[in-house]
C-alpha positions as semicolon CSV with decimal commas, in nm:
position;residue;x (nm);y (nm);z (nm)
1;X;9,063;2,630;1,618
2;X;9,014;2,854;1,327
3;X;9,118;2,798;0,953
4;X;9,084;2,997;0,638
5;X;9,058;2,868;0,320
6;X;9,154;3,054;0,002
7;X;9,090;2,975;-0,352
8;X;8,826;2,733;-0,315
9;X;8,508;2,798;-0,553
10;X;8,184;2,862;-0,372
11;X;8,015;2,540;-0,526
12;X;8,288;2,330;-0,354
13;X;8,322;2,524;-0,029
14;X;8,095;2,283;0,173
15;X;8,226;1,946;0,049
16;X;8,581;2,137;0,150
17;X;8,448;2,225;0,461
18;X;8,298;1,846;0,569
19;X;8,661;1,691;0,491
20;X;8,829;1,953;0,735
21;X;8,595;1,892;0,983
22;X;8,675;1,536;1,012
23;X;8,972;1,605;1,171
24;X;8,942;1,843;1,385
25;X;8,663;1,843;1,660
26;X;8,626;2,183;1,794
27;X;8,690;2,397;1,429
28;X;8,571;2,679;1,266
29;X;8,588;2,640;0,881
30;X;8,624;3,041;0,729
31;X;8,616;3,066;0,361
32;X;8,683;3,436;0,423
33;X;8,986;3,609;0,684
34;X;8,892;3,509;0,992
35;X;9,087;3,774;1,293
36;X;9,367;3,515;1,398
37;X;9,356;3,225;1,172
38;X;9,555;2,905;1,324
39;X;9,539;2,731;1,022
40;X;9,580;2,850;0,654
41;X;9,472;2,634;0,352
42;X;9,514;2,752;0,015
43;X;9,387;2,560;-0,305
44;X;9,603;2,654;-0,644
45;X;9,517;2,564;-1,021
46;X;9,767;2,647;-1,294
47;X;9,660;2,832;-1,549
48;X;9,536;2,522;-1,773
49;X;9,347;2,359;-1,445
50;X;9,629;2,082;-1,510
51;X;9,836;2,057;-1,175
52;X;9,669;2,139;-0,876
53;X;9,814;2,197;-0,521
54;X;9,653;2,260;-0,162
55;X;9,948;2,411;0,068
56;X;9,869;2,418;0,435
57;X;10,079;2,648;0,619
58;X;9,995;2,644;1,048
59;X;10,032;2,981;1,163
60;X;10,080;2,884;1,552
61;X;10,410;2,626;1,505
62;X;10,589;2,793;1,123
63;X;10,497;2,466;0,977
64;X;10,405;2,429;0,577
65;X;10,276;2,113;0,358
66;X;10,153;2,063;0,052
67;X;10,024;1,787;-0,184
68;X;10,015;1,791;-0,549
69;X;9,750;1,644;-0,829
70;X;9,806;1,654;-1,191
71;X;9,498;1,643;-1,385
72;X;9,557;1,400;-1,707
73;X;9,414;1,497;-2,060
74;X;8,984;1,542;-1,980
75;X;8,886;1,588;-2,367
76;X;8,682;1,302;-2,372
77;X;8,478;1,465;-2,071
78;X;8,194;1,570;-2,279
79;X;8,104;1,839;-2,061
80;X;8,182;2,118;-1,827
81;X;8,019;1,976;-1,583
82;X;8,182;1,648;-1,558
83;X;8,534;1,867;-1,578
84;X;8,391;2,017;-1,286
85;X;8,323;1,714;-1,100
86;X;8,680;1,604;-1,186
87;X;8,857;1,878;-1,044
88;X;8,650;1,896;-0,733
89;X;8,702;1,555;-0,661
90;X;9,103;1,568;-0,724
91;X;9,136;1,887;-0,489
92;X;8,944;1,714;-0,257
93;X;9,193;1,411;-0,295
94;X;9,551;1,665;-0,260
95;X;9,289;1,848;0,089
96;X;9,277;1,486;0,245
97;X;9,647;1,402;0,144
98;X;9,736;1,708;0,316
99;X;9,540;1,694;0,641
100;X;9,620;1,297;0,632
101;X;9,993;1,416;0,673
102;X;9,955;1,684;0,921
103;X;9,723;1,492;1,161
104;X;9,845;1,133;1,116
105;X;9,486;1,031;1,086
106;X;9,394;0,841;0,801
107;X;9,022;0,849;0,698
108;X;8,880;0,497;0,606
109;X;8,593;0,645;0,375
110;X;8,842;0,885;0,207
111;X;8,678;1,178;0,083
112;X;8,342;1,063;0,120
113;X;8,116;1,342;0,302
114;X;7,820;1,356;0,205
115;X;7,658;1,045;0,006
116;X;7,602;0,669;0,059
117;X;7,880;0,417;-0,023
118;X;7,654;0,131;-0,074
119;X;7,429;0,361;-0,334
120;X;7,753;0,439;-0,484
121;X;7,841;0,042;-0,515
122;X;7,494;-0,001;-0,677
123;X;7,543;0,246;-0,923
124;X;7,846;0,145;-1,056
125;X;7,726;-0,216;-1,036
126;X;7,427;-0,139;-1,247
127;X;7,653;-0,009;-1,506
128;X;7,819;-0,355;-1,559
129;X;8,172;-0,260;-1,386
130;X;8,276;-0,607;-1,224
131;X;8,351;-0,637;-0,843
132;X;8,691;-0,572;-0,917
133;X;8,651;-0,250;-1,122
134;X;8,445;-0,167;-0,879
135;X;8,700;-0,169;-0,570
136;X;8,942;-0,015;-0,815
137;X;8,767;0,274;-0,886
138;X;8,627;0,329;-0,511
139;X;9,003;0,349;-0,374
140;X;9,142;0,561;-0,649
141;X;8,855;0,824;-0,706
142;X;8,742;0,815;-0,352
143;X;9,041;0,708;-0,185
144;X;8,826;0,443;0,074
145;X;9,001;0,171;0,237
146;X;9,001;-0,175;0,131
147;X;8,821;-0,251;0,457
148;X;8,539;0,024;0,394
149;X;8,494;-0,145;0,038
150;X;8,499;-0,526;0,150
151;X;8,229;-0,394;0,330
152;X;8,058;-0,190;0,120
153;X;8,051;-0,550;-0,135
154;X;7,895;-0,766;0,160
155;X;7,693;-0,564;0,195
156;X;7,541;-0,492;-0,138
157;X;7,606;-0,878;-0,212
158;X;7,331;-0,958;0,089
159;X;7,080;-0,704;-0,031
160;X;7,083;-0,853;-0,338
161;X;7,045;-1,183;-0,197
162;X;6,720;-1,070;0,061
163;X;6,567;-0,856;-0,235
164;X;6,618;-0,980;-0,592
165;X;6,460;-0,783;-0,750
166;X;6,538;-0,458;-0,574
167;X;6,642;-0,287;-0,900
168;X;6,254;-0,312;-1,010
169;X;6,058;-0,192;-0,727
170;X;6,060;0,158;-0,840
171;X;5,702;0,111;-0,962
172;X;5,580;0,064;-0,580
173;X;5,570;0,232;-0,315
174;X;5,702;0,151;0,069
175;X;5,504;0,316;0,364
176;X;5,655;0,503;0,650
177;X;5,376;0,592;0,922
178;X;5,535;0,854;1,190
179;X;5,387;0,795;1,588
180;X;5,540;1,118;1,727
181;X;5,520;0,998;2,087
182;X;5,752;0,855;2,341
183;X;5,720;0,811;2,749
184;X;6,025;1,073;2,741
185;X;6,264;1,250;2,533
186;X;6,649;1,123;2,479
187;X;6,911;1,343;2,510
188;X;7,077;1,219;2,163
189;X;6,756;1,244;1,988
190;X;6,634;1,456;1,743
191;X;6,335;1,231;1,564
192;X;5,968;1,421;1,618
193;X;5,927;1,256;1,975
194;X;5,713;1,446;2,265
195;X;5,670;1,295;2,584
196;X;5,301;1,131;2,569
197;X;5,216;1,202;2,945
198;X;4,960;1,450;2,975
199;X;4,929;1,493;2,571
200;X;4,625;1,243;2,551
201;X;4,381;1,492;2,343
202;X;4,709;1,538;2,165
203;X;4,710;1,207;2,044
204;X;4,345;1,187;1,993
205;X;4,343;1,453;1,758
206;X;4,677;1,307;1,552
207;X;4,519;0,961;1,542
208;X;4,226;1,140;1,384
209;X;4,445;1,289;1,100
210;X;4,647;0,986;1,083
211;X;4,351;0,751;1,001
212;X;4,239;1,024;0,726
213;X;4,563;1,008;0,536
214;X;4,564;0,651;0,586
215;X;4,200;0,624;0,365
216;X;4,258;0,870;0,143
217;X;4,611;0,753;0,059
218;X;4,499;0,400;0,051
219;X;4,210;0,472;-0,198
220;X;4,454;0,647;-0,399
221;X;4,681;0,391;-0,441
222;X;4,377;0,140;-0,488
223;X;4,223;0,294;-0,765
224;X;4,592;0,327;-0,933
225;X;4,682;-0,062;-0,884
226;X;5,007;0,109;-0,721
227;X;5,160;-0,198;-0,492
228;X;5,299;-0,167;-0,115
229;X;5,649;-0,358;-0,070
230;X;5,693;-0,251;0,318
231;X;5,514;-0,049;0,596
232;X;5,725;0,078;0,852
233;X;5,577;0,280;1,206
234;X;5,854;0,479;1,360
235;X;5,845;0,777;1,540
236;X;5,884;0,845;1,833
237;X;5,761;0,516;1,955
238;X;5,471;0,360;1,797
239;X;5,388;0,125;2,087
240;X;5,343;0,455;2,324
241;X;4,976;0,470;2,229
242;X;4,769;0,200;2,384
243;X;4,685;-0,135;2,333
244;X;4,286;0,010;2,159
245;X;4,449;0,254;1,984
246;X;4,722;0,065;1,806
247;X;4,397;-0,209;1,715
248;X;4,228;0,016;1,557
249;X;4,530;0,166;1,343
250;X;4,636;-0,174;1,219
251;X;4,264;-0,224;1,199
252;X;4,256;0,068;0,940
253;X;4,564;0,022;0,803
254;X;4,420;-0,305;0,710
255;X;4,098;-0,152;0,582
256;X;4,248;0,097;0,377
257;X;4,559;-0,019;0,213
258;X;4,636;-0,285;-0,057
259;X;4,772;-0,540;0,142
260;X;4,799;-0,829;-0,091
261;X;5,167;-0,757;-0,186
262;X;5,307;-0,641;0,126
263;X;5,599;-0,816;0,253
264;X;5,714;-0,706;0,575
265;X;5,550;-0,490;0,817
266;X;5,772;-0,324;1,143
267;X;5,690;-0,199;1,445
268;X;5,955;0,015;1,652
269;X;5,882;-0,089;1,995
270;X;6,213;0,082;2,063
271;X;6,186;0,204;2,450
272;X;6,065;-0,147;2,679
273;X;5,918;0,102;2,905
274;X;5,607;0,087;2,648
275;X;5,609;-0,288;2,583
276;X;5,270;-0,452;2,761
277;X;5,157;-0,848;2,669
278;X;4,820;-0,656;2,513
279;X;5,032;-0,476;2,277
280;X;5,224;-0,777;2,177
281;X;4,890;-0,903;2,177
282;X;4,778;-0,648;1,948
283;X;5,083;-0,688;1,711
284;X;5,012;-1,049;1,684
285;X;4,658;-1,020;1,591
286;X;4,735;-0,808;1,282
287;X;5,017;-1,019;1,168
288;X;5,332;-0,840;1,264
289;X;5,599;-0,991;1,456
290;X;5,923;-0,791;1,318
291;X;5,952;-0,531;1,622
292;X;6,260;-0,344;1,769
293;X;6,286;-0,355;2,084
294;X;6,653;-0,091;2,141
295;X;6,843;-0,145;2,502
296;X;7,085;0,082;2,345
297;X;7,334;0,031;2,672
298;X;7,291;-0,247;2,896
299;X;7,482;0,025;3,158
300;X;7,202;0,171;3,379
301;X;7,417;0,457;3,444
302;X;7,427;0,537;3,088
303;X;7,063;0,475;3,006
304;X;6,968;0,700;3,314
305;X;7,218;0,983;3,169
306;X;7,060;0,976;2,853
307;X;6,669;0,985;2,984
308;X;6,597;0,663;2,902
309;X;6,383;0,572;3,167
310;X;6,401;0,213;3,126
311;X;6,602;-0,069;3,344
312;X;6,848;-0,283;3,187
313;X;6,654;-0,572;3,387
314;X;6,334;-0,465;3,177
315;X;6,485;-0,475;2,860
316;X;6,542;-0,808;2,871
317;X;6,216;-0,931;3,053
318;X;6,003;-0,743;2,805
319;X;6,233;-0,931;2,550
320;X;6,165;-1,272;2,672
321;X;5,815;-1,167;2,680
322;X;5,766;-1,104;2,329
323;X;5,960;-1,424;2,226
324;X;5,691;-1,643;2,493
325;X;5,412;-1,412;2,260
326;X;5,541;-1,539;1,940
327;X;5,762;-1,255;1,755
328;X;5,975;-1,441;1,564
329;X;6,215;-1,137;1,430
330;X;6,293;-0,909;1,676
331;X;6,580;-0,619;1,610
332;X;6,803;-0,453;1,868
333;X;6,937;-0,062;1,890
334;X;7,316;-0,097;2,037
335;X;7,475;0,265;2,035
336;X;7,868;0,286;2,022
337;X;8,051;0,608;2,212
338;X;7,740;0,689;2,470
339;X;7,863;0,941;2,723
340;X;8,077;0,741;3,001
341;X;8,112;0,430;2,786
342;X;8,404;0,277;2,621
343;X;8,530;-0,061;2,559
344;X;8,490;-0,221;2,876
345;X;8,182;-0,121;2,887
346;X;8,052;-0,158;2,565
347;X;8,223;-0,566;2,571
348;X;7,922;-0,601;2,850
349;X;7,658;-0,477;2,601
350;X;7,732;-0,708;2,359
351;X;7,790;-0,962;2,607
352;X;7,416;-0,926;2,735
353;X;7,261;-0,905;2,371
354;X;7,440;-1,235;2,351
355;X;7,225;-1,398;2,638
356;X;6,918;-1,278;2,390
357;X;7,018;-1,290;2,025
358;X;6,793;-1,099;1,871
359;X;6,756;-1,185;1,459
360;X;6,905;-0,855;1,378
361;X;7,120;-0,569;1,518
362;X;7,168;-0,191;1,432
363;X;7,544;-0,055;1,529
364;X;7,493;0,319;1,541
365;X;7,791;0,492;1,609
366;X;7,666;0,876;1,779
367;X;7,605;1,132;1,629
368;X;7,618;1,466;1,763
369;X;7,309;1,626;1,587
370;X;7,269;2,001;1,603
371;X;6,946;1,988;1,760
372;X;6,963;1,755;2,012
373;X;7,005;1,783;2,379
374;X;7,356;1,649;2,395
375;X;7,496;1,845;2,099
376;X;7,325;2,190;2,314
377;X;7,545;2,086;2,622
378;X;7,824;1,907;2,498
379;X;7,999;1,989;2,819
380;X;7,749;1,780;3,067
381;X;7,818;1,448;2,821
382;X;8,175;1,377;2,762
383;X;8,229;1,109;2,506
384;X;8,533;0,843;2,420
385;X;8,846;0,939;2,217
386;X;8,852;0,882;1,849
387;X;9,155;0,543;1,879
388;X;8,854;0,383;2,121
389;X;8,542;0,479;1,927
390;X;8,746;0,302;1,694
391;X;8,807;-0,017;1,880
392;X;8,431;-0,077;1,979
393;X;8,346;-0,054;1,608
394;X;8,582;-0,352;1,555
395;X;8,448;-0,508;1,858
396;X;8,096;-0,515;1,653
397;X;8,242;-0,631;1,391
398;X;8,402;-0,984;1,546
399;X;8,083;-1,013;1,732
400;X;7,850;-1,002;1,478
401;X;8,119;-1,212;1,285
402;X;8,107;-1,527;1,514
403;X;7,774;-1,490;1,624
404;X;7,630;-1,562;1,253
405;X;7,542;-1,242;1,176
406;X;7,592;-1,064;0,858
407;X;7,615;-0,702;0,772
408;X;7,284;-0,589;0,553
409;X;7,312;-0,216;0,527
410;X;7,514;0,099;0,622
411;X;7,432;0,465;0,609
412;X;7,639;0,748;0,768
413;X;7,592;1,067;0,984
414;X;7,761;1,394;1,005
415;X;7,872;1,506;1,318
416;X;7,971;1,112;1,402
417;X;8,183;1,002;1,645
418;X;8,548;0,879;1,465
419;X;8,365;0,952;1,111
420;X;8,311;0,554;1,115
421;X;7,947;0,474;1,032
422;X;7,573;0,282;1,125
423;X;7,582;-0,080;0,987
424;X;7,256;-0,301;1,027
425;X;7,351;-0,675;1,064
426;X;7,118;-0,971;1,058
427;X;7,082;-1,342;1,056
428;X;7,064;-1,554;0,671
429;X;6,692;-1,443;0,554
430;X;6,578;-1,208;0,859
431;X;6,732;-0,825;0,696
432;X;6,445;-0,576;0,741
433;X;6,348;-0,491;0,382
434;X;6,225;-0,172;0,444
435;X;6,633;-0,048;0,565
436;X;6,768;-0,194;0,227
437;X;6,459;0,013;0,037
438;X;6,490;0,330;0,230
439;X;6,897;0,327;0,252
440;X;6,948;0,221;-0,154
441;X;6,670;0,492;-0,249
442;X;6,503;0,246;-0,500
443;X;6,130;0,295;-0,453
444;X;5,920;0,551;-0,330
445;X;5,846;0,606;0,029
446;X;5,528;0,800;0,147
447;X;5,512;0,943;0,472
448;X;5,234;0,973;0,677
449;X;5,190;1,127;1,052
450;X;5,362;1,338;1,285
451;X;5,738;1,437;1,127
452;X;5,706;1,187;0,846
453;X;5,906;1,238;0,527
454;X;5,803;1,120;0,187
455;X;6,070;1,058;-0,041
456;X;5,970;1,040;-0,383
457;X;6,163;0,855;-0,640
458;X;6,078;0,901;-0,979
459;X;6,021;0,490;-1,149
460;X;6,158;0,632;-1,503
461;X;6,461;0,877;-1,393
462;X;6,546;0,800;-1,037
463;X;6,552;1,148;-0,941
464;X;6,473;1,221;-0,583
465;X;6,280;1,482;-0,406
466;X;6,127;1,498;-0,073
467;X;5,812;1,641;0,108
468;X;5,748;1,633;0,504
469;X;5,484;1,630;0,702
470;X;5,510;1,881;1,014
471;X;5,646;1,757;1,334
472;X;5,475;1,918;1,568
473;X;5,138;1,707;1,657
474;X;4,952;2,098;1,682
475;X;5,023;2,190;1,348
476;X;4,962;1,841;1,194
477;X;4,610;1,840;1,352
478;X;4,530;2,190;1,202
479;X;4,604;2,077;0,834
480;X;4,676;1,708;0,780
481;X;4,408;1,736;0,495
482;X;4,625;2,030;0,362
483;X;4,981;1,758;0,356
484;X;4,738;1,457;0,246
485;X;4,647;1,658;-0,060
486;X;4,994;1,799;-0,147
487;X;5,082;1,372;-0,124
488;X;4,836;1,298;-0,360
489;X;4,923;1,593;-0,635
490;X;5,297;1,462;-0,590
491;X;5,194;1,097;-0,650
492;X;4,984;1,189;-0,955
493;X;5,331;1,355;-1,100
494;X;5,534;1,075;-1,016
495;X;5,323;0,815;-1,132
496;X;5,031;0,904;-1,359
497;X;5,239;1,160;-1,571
498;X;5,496;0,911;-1,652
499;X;5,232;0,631;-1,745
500;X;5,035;0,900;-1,992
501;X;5,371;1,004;-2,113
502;X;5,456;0,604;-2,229
C-alpha cells in the first residue's frame, strides 16, 4: 500500500509516519507524490493554527474522513516551542482519530511511538501530579487506554517499591559488560552475537581488551569514589566462553571494580546449550546466582525454525540443574508471535514454565528488526494475526496474575507484532534492578566489550547521550584502548565538570 501525506511539517513527518504504520503492515509512508497513491492524508491548520483537520480520502474505494481538533487559547505557553509541541501532539490526536475510524483498530498506547510510558509516568510523578492527574492527563494528551495506564501505575508503583531511592542514583553508575558470542545465531536477533565455533583466537584477543577496560575503568571510578549499583553481562551469551575464562573475568571484575556497593550482579545464560555444572560452578564462586536461562518456546519445531539449537528437554534439565547448584533467582525469555505459534501453542509454553517457576519472566512480544534474519525473509517465517497476538498477550497477563507474579517493567519496540509491548514480571522482592535502571534512564550505564553501549546520564540535568563500543570482535581488538579512552574523557564531563562547577 502506498499513502501520501500533505501538509505535514518536516519536524513531525516521522512521528506521522510511526502512527500510520501501526496500522497497516505492508505500507509505504510518502511525504512527497508517490506514482499511484492508495491512500491520501492531508493535515490542514487555519490560518490562526486554531482548528486543525486531517482528511483521509482512499483513492481505490471513493471513500473520505476526517477528524477535527480545535486548539484552545496557548498564551500562557511561554514559548514557541511548547506551541509546537502542542500542535504536533493534537494533529497527531485528529491522524489516530482518523485511521482509528477507517481501520476499526483502536490503538491501546494511543499516539505513543516513540518514547517510554513508564519514563513518562515518572516524570509527571516527580512533578507532584497525583495518580489521578496522572491517568487524566495520559488518556487525554496521549489518548492510552485505561488498561495501558493501570499498567503503566503497577508498574512504576513496584519499581518504587524494589528501588527507593531510584530518583537518587544518578550519582552512580550501573555496568553493562557485552560477551559478543553465542553457539549460533537466531533468526530474530540482531544483538552483536557471532557463532563462537571456530572463533577461539577471536575470543582470546576480546577477552584481552575486555580485561583492559575492565582495569582502567575500574581505577577510574576508584580514584573518583564513583559507586556501582548493578553489573549486567549480556551479549551474545556470556556463558559461551568457558568455565576458565568466565573465572578469570569475574576474577578481574572483582579485582578491578568497587564492589562494596554493588547490589545485584546478572548473568545471561540465555541459550541452555551453553549451561555446564562448572559454569554454574563458576557463577557460584563469585557470588552470582541471578542468571537467565530463555526457552523462549517450549515448541521444538519453533526453536529449530529459529536456530536455536537447543531441546525443549534441555531447557528444563539445565534448569533443574542450576536450582540443585544453588541459584536462587533465575529469569526466563518467553517470546509471544514466534513463526508457527499462536495460542494453542503458546498456552503449552506457559504451561511448561509453570512446572519450573522461575522468580521472574520477560514477555517479549516480536519484533521484526530491520537487520535481522527474519525481517530479510519475511516470507520463509509467517507470523500470527494481529486479534491473536493480541490474545496471547492477555494470556500472559492472567498467568502471571495467578501465579504471583507482578509486572516490574515495560519498554516497547518498533516494528512489533500488534504494537502491544515487552513487560518484565517478577515475584515480591526478586525484580532485576539493573531492567528498572536501564528502562527508567536514571543513572549512568557504561558499556564495556563487544557491541556495548554506554548511556550517559548527566546527575545534574538528566540529559542523555550515548557512545558504543564496536560490534564486531575484529575491530574491538584493534582499538579497545582507543573506546576505553573516549569512556574515560566522557566520564570526566559527566562527572568531574559538574562537581568543579558546584
Amino acid at each position: 500500500m502506498q499513502i501520501q501525506v500533505i501538509g505535514a511539517k518536516e519536524a513531525h513527518q516521522r512521528s506521522f509516519e510511526h502512527i500510520i504504520k501501526l496500522y497497516f503492515e505492508e505500507v509505504i509512508v510518502s511525504f512527497t507524490p508517490p506514482p499511484q497513491p492508495d491512500l491520501l492524508i492531508s493535515l490542514v491548520q487555519d490560518r490562526d493554527e486554531a482548528r486543525i483537520t486531517v482528511k483521509l480520502t482512499d483513492l481505490i474505494n471513493n471513500r473520505e474522513l476526517q477528524s477535527e481538533v480545535v486548539v484552545e487559547d496557548s498564551s500562557s505557553l511561554v514559548s514557541p516551542e511548547e506551541r509546537g509541541r502542542l500542535l504536533k501532539r493534537l494533529l497527531s490526536q485528529a491522524l489516530l482519530y482518523v485511521l482509528e475510524e477507517y481501520t476499526g483498530m483502536v490503538q491501546p498506547w494511543g499516539i505513543l511511538t516513540g518514547i517510554r510510558p513508564t519514563k513518562l509516568y515518572h516524570q509527571k510523578y516527580r512533578q507532584g501530579f497525583t495518580r489521578q492527574e496522572i491517568h487524566h492527563q495520559l488518556k487525554e494528551d496521549y489518548l492510552i487506554t485505561d488498561e495501558k495506564i493501570s499498567l503503566m501505575e503497577q508498574i512504576v508503583s513496584r519499581q518504587l517499591s524494589a528501588v527507593p531511592d531510584l530518583y537518587q542514583l544518578a550519582n552512580g553508575v550501573s555496568i553493562y559488560i557485552g560477551i559478543p558470542f553465542c553457539p549460533t545465531k537466531c533468526a530474530y536477533c540482531t544483538f552483536p552475537a557471532y557463532a563462537i565455533q571456530g572463533r577461539q583466537g577471536s575470543v582470546e584477543s576480546f577477552l584481552g581488551g575486555l580485561h583492559y577496560e575492565l582495569q582502567a575503568i575500574g581505577r577510574w571510578l576508584k580514584e573518583n569514589k564513583i559507586e556501582i549499583t548493578t553489573i549486567y553481562f549480556g551479549g551474545g551469551t556470556p556463558t559461551s566462553i568457558t568455565a576458565e575464562e568466565m573465572d578469570h573475568l569475574y576474577e578481574e571484575m572483582y579485582r578491578s571494580f568497587p564492589m562494596d556497593q554493588v547490589r545485584e550482579i546478572t548473568v545471561e545464560a540465555g541459550r541452555p546449550d551453553t549451561i555446564t555444572p562448572e559454569k554454574l560452578a563458576v557463577l557460584k564462586k563469585w557470588k552470582i546466582d541471578r542468571i537467565s536461562i530463555n526457552p523462549q518456546s517450549y515448541t521444538q519445531a519453533t526453536l529449530d525454525a529459529i536456530g536455536r539449537h537447543h531441546t525443549v528437554e534441555e531447557t528444563i534439565r539445565k534448569f533443574r540443574l542450576a536450582r540443585e547448584m544453588g541459584m536462587n533467582n533465575i529469569n526466563m525469555d518467553l517470546i509471544i508471535g514466534l513463526p508457527g505459534e499462536g495460542t494453542q501453542e503458546f498456552h503449552h509454553t506457559l504451561k511448561q514454565t509453570e512446572s519450573l517457576l522461575p522468580e521472574s519472566l520477560t514477555v517479549h512480544t516480536l519484533s521484526f528488526k530491520r537487520a535481522s534474519e527474519m525481517t530479510q525473509n519475511k516470507e520463509k517465517y509467517r507470523v500470527a494475526e494481529r486479534i491473536e497476538i493480541v490474545q496471547m498477550m492477555k494470556q500472559a497477563e492472567e498467568w502471571t496474575q495467578k501465579n504471583g507474579y507482578h509486572p516490574y517493567y515495560l519498554y516497547r519496540q518498533k516494528n512489533i507484532l500488534g504494537n502491544l509491548e515487552n513487560v518484565g514480571y517478577s515475584f515480591p522482592d526478586q525484580e532485576s534492578i539493573y531492567n528498572i535502571i536501564i528502562m527508567e534512564e536514571m543513572q549512568t550505564i557504561i558499556g564495556l566489550g563487544c557491541g556495548a553501549a554506554s548511556k550517559w546520564v548527566h546527575p545534574m540535568t538528566g540529559e542523555i547521550t550515548r557512545f558504543a563500543n564496536p560490534k564486531e570482535p575484529k575491530v574491538y581488538n584493534e582499538g579497545y584502548e582507543r573506546y576505553t579512552s573516549a569512556k574515560i574523557d566522557a566520564l570526566n564531563q559527566l562527572f568531574l565538570a559538574q562537581s568543579n562547577m558546584a
